[in-house]
BAFI-3210 file (N, C-alpha, C; in Angstrom, 3 decimals, decimal comma, padded with zeros to 6 digits):
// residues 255
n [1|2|3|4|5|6|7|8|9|10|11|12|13|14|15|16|17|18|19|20|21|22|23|24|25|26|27|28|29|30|31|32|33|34|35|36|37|38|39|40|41|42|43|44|45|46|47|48|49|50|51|52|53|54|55|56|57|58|59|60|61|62|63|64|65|66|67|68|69|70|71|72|73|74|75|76|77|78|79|80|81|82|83|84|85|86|87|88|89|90|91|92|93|94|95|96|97|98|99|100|101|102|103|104|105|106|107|108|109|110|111|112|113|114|115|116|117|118|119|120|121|122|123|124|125|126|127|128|129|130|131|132|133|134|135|136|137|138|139|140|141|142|143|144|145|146|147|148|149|150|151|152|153|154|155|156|157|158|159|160|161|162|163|164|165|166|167|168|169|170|171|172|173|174|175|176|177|178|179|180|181|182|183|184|185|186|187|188|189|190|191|192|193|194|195|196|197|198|199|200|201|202|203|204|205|206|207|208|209|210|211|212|213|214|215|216|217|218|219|220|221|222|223|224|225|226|227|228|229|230|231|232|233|234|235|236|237|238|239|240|241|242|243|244|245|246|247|248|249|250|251|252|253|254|255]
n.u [-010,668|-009,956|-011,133|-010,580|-009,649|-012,311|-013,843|-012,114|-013,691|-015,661|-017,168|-018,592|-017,002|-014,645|-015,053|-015,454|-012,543|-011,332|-012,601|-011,232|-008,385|-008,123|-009,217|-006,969|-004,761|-004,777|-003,713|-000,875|-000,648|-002,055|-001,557|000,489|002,242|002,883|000,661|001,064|-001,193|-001,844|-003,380|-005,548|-007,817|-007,490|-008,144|-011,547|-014,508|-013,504|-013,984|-015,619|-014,611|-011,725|-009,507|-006,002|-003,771|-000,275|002,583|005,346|006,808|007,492|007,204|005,982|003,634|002,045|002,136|-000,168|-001,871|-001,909|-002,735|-005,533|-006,821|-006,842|-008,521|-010,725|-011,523|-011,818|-014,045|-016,207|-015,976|-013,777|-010,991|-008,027|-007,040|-007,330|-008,999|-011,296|-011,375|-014,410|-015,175|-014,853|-016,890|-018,279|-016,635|-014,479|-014,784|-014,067|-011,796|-008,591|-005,266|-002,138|000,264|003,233|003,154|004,315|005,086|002,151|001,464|003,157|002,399|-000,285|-001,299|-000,683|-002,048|-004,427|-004,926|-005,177|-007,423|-008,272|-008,372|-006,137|-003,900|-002,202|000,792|003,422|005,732|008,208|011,502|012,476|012,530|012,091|013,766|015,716|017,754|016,003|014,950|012,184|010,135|007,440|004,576|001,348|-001,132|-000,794|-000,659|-003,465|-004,986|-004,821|-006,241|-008,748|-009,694|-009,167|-010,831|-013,524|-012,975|-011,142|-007,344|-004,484|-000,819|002,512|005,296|007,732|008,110|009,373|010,675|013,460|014,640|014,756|014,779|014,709|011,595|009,221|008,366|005,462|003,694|003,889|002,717|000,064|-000,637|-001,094|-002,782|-004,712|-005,756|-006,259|-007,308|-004,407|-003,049|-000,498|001,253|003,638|005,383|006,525|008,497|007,710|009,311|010,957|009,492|008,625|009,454|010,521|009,219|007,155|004,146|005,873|006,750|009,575|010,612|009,086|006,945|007,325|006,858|004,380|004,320|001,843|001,441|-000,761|-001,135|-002,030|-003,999|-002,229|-000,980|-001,279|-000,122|-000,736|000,001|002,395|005,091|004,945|007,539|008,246|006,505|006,406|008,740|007,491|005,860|007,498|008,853|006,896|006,144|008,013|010,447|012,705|015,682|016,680|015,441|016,925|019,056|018,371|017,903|018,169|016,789|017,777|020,331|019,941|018,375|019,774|021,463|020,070|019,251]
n.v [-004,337|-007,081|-010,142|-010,568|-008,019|-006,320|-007,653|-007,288|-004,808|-005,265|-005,389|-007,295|-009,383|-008,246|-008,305|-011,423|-011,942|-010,776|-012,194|-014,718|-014,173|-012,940|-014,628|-016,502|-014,960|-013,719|-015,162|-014,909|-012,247|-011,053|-013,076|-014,803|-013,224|-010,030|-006,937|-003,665|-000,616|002,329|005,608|005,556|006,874|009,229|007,790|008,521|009,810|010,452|011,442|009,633|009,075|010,166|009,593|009,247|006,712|006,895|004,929|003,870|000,965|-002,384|-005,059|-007,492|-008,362|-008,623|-005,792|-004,679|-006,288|-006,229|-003,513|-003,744|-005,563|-003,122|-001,539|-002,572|-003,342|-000,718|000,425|-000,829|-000,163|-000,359|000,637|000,912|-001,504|-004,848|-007,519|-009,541|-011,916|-010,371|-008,772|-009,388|-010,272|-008,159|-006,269|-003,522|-002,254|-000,436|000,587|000,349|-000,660|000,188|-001,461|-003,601|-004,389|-006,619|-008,102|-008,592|-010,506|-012,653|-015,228|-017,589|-017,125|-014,310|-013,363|-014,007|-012,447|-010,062|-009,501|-008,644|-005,319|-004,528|-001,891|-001,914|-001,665|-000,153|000,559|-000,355|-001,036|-003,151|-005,900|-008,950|-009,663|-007,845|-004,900|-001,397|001,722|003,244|005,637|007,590|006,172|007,226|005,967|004,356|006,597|007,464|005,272|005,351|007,960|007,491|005,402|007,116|008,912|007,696|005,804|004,795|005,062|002,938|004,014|003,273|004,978|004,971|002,393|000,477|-002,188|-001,466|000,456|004,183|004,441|006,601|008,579|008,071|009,923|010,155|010,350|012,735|014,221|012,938|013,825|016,378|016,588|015,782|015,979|015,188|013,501|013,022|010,858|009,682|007,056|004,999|002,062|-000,851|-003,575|-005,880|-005,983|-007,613|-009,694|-011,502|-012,901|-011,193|-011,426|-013,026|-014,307|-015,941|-017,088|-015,681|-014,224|-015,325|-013,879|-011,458|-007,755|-006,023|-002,503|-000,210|003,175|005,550|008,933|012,020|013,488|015,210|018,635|020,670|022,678|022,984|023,839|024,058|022,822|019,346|017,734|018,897|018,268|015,711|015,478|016,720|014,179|012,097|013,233|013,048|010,142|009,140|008,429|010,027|011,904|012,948|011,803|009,219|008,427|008,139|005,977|002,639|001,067|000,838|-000,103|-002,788|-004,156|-004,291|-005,912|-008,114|-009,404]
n.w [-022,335|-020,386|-018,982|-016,194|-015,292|-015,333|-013,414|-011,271|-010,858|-009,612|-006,978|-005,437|-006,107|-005,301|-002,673|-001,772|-002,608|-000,916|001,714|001,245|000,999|003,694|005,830|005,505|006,144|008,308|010,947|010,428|010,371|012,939|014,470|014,917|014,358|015,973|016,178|015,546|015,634|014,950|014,736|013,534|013,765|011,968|009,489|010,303|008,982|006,670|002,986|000,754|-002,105|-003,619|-002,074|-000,944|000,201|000,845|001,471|002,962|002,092|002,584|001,970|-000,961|-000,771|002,098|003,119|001,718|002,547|005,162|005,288|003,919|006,090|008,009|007,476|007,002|009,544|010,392|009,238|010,882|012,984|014,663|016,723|016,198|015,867|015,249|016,148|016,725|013,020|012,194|011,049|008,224|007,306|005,770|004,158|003,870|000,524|-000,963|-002,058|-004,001|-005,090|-005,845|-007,885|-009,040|-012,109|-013,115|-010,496|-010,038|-011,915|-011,755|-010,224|-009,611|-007,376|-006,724|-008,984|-008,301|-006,461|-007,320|-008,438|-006,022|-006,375|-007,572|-009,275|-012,022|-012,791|-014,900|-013,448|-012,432|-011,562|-012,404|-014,886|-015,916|-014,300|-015,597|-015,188|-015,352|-016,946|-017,110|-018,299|-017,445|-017,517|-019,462|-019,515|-017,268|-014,966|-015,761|-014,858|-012,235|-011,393|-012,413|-010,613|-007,770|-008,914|-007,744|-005,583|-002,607|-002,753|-002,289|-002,340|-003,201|-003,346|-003,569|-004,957|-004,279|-002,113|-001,282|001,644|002,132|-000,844|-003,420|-004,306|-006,674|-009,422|-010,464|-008,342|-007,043|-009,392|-009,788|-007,500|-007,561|-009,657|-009,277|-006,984|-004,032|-000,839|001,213|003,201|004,781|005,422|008,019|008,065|009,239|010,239|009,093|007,198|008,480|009,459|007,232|003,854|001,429|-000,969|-000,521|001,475|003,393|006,543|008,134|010,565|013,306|015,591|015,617|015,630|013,982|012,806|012,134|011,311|011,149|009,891|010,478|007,657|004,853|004,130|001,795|-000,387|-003,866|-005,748|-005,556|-007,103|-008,851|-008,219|-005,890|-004,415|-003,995|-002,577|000,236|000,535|001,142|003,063|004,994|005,071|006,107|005,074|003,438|003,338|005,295|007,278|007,262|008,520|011,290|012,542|013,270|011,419|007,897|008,200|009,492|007,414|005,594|006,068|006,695|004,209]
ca.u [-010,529|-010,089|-012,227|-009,752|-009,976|-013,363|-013,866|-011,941|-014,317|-016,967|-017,238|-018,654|-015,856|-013,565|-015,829|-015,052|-010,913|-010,783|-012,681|-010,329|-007,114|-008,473|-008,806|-005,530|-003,620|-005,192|-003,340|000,148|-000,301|-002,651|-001,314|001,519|003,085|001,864|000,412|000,614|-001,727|-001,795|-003,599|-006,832|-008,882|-007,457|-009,109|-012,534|-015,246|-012,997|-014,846|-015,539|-013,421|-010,430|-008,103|-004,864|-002,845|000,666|003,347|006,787|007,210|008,381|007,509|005,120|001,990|001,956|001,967|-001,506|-003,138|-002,497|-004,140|-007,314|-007,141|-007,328|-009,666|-012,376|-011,880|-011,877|-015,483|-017,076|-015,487|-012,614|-009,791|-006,281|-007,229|-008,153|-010,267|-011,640|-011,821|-015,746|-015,050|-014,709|-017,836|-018,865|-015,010|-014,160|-014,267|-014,020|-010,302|-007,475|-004,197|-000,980|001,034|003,654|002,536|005,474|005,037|000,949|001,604|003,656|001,519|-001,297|-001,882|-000,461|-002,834|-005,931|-004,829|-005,084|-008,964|-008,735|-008,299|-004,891|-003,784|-001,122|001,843|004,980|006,761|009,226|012,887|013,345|011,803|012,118|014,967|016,889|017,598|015,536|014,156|011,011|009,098|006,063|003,670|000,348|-001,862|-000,889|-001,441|-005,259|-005,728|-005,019|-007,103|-009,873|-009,802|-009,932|-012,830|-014,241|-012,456|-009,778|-005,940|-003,212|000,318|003,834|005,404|008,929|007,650|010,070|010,852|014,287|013,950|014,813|014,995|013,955|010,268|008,811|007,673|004,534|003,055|003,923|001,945|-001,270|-001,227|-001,391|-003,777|-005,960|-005,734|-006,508|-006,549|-003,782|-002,683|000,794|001,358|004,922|005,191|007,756|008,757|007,137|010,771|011,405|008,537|008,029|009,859|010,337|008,288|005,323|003,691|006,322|007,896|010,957|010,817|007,923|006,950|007,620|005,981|004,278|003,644|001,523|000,697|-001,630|-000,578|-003,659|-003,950|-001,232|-002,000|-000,670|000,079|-001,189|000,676|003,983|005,907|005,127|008,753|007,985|005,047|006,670|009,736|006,911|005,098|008,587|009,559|005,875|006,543|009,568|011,892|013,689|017,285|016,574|015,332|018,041|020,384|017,817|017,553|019,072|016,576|018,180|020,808|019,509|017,640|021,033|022,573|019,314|019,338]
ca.v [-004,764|-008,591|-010,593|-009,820|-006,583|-006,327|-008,794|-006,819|-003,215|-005,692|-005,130|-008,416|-010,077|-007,831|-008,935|-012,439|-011,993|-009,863|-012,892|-015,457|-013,582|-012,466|-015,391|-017,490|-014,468|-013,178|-015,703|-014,316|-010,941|-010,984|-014,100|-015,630|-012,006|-008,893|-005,756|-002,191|000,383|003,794|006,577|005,302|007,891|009,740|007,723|008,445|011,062|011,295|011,562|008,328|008,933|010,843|009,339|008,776|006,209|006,657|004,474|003,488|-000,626|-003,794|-006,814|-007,109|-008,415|-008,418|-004,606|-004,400|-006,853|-005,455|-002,280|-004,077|-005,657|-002,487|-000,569|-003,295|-003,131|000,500|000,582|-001,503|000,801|-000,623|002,006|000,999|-002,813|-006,175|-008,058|-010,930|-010,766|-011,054|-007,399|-009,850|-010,743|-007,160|-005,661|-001,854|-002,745|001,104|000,552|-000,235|-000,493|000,328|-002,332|-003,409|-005,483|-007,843|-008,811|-009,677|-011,534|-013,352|-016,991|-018,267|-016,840|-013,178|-013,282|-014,026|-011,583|-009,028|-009,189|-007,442|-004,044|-003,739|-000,812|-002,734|-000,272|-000,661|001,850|-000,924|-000,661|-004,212|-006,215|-010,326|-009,781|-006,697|-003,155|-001,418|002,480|003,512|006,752|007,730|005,967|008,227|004,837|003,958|007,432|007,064|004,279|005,834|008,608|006,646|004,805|008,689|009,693|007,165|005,219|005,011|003,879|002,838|003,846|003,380|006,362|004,432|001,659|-000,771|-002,601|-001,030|001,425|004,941|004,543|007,960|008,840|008,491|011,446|010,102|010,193|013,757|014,902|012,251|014,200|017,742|016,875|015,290|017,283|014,212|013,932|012,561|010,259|009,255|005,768|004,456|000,679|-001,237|-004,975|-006,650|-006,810|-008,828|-010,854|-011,797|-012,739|-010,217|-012,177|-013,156|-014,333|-016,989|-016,160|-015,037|-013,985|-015,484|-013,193|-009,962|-006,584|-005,091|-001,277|000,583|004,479|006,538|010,264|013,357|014,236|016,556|020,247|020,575|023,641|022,393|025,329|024,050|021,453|017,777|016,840|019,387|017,786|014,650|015,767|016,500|012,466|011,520|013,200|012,490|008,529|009,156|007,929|011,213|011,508|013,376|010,139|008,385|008,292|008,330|004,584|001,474|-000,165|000,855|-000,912|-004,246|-004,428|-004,117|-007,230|-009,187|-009,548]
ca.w [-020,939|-020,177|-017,529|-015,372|-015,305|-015,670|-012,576|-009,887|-010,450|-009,718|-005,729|-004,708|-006,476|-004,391|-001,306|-002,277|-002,522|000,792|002,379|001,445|001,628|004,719|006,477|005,072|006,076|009,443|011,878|010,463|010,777|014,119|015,938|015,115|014,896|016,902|015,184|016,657|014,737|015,616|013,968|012,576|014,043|010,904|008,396|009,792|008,361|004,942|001,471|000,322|-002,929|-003,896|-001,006|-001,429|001,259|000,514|002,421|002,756|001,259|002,711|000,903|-002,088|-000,213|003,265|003,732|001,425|003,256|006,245|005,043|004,242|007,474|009,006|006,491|007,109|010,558|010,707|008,730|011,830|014,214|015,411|016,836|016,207|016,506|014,699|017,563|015,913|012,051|011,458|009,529|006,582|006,192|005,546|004,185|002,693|-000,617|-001,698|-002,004|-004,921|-004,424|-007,322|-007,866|-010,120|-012,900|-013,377|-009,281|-010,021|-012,750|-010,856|-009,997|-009,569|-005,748|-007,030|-010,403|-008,029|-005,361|-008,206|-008,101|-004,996|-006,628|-008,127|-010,198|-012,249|-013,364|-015,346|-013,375|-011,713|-011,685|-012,941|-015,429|-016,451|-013,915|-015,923|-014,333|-016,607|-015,804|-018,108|-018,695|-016,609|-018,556|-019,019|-019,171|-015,723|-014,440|-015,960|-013,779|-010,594|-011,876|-012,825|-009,419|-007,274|-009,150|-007,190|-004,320|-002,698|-003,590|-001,536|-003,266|-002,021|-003,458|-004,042|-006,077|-004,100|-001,155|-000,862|002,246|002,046|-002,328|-004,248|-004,811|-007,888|-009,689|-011,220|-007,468|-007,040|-010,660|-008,954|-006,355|-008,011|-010,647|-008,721|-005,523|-002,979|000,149|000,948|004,489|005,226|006,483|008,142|008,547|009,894|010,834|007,766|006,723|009,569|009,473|006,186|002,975|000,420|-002,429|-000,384|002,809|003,818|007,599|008,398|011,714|013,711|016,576|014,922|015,607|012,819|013,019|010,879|011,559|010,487|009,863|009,639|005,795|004,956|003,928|000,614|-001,976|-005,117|-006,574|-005,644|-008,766|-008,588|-007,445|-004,441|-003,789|-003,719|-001,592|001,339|000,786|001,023|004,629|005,587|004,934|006,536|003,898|002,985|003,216|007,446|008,292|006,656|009,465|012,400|013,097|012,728|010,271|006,577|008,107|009,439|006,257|004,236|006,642|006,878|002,934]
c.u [-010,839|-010,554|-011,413|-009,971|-011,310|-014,069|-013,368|-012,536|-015,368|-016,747|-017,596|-017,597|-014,757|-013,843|-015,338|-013,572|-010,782|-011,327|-011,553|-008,868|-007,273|-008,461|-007,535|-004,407|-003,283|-004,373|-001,619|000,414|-001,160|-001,968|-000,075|002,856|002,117|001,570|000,369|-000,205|-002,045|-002,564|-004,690|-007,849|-009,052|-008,334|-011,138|-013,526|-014,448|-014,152|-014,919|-014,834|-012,602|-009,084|-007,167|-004,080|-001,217|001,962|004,832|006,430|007,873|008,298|005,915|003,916|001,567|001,416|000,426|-001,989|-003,292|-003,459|-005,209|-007,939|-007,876|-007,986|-010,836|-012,478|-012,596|-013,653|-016,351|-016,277|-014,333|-011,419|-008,611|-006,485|-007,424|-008,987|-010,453|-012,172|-013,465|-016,136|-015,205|-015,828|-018,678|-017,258|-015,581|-013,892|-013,683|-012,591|-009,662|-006,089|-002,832|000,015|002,072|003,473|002,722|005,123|003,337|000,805|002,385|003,674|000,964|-002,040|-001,905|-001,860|-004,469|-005,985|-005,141|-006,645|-009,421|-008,975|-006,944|-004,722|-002,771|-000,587|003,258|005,821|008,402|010,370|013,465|012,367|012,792|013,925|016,558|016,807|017,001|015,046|013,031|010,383|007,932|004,986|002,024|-000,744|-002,523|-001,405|-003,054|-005,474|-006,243|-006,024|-008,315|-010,715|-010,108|-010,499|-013,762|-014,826|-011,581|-008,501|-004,986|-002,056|001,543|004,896|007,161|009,178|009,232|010,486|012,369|014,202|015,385|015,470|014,304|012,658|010,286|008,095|006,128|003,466|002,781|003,054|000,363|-001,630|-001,410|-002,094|-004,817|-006,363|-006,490|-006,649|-005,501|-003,039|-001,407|000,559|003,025|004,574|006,581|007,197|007,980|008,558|011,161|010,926|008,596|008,769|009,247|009,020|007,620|005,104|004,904|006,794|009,207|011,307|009,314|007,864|007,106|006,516|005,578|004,002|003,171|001,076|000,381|-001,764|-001,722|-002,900|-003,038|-001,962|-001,117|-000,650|-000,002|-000,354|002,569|004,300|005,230|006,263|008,897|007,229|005,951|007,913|008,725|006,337|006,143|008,723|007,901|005,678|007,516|010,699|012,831|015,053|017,291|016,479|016,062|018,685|019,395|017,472|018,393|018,394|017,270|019,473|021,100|019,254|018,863|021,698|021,649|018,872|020,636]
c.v [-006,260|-008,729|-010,138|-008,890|-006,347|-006,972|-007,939|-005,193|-003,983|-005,826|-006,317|-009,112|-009,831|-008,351|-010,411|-012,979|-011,740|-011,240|-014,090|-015,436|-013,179|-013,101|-016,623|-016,472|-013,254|-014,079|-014,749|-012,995|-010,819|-012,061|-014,524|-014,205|-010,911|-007,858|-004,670|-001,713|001,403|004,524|006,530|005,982|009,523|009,305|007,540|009,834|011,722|010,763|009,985|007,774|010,101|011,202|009,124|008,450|006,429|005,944|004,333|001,764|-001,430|-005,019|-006,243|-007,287|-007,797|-007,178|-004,389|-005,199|-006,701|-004,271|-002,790|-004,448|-004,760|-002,005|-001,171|-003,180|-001,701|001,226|-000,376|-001,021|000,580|000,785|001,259|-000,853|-003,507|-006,711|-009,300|-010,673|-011,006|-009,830|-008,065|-010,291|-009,612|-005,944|-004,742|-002,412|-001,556|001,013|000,241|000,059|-000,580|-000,990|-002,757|-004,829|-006,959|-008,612|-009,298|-010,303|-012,714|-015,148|-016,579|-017,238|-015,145|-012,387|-012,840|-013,086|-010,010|-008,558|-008,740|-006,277|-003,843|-003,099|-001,784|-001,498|-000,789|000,251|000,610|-000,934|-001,556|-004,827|-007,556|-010,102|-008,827|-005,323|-002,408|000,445|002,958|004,931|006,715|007,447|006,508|007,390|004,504|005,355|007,662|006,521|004,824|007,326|008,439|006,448|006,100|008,603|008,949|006,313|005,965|004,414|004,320|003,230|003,869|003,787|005,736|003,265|000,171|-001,275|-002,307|000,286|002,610|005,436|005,633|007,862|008,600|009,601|011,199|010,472|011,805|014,816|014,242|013,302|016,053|017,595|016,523|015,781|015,954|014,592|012,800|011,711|009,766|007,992|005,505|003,218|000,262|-002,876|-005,573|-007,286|-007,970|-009,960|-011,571|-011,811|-012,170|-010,308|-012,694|-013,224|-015,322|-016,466|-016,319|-015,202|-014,198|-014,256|-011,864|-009,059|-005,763|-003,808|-000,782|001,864|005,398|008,499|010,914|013,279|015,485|017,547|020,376|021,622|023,005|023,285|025,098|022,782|019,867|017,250|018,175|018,863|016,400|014,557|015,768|015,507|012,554|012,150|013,041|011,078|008,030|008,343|009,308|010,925|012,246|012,675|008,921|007,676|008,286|007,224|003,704|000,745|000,255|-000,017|-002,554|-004,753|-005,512|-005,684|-008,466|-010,067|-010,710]
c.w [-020,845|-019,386|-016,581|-014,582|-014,942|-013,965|-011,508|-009,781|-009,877|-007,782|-005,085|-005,049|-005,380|-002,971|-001,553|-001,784|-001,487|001,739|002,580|001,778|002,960|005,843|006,317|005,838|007,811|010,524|011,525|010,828|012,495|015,241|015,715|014,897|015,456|015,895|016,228|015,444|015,287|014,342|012,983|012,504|012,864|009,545|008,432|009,548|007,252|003,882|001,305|-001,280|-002,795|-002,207|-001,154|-000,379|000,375|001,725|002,136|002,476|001,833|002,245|000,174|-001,242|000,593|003,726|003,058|002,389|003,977|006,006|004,874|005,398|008,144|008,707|006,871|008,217|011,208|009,872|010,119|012,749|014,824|015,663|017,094|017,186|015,824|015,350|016,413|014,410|011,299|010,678|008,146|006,421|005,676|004,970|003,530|002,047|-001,668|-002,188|-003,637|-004,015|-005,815|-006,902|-009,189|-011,367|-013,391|-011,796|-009,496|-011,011|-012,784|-011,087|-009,726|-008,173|-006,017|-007,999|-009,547|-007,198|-006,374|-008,707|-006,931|-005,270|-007,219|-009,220|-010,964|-013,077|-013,825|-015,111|-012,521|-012,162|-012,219|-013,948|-015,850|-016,072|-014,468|-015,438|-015,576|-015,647|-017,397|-017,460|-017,817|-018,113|-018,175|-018,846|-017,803|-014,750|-015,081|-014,753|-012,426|-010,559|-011,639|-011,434|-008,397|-006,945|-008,178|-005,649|-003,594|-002,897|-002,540|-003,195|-002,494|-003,549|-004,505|-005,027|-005,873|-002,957|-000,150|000,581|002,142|000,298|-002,204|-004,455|-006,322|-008,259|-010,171|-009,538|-007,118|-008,434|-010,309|-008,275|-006,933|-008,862|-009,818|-006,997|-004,362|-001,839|000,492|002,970|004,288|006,013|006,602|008,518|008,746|010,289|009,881|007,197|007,692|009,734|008,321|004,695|001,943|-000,525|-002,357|000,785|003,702|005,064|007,372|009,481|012,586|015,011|016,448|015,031|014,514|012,908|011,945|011,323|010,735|010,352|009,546|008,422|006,096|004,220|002,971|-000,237|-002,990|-006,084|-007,029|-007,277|-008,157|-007,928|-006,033|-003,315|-003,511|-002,739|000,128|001,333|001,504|002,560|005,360|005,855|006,140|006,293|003,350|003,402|004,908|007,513|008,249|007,733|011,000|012,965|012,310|011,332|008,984|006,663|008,716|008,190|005,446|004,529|006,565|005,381|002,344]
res [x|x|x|x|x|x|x|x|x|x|x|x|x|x|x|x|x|x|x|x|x|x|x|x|x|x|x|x|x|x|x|x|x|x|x|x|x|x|x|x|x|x|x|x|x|x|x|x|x|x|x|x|x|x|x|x|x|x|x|x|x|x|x|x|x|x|x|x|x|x|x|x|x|x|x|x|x|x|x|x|x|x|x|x|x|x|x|x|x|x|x|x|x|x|x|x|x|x|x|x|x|x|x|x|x|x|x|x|x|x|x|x|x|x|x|x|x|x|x|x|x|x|x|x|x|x|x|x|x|x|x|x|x|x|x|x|x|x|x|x|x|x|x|x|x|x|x|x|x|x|x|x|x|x|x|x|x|x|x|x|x|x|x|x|x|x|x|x|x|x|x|x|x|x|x|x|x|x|x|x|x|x|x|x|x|x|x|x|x|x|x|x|x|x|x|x|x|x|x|x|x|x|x|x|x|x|x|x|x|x|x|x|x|x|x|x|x|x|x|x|x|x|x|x|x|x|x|x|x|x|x|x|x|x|x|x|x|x|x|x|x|x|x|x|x|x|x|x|x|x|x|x|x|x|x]
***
């Protein structure tokens, strides 16, 4: 394990990152665009490990940092709010978050953002810019493992910013070995706001939504790609929700 590594289990460290990302990145998402949040009253009185956020994906950063946003807020009581952010000088550090290894290795800003908690995974669909598809590597499921036993981990289930792409299966075998609990998040307008490949705007003024779904009730019994068929219409990326709104095809035009 390299410093690195080593460096983001270390909790003040993570206290540290969440402060500075925290305030560099709090006027974009709070002021200079709006935030709705719904549904926070779900994440409180859960276990303090073996959580599992799973979401739908719009750009590489943005959508984590909102989640810490609201995680730290939501440890100093806040309900379905930011308010002013003095959460950071006391942030949920309990957290990780999966990511793909090629996007935090990135630069310089990515590399350091990666001492927040990131899982780093080589499950991505592309690599040094080639379509590439790889094996569920058993490594990367450790990690998120690992992480459980102890915290909790954001994952976004599709492993890409495309909206309504296929599940991955490795999320669906997570979630049956390790029997989680497991929250549903939908987000929205990040695409709008915010270029793909980091914080830069897009669209100033933009509504971000993020909601918070009760823990689903889960058969552990059923297959992994069952299990991952219900994330998937819990996200509400399935192929029903396909056709039920305009965004899959703004997305497609705003690209």
């Amino acid at each position: 394990m390299n410093l690195a590594e080593r460096l983001k289990h270390i909790r003040i460290v993570r206290s540290f990152v969440y402060g500075i990302v925290g305030v560099m990145t709090y006027p974009g998402i709070a002021l200079i665009n709006k935030i709705k949040i719904e549904g926070t009253e779900h994440l409180r009185n859960l276990p303090k490990k073996n959580v599992l956020l799973v979401s739908n994906h719009q750009t590489y950063f943005a959508d984590v940092i909102a989640f810490i946003h609201i995680l730290c807020s939501v440890k100093w009581r806040k309900k379905n709010k930011l308010g002013i952010p003095y959460y950071l000088i006391n942030p949920f550090t309990n957290l990780y978050f999966v990511a793909a290894e090629e996007t935090m290795n990135g630069s310089f800003i990515s590399r350091f953002f990666k001492l927040a908690g990131a899982l780093t995974v080589k499950r991505t669909w592309r690599a040094e810019g080639k379509e590439v598809r790889r094996g569920l590597d058993p490594s990367d499921t450790r990690k998120i493992d690992n992480a459980l036993n102890k915290s909790w981990v954001i994952t976004f289930p599709q492993g890409t910013t495309k909206p309504f792409a296929p599940g991955r299966k490795g999320t669906g075998y997570i979630i049956k070995n390790n029997q989680p609990v497991v929250i549903p998040v939908v987000i929205n307008g990040f695409w709008r706001a915010f270029g793909k490949k980091g914080l830069t705007f897009k669209k100033k003024g933009s509504l971000l939504s993020i909601r918070f779904k009760e823990p689903m009730m889960i058969d552990y019994d059923l297959t992994a790609e069952e299990i991952l068929e219900q994330v998937m219409d819990a996200i509400e990326q399935s192929k029903r929700f396909m056709m039920k709104g305009k965004h899959h095809l703004m997305t497609a035009l705003d690209k």
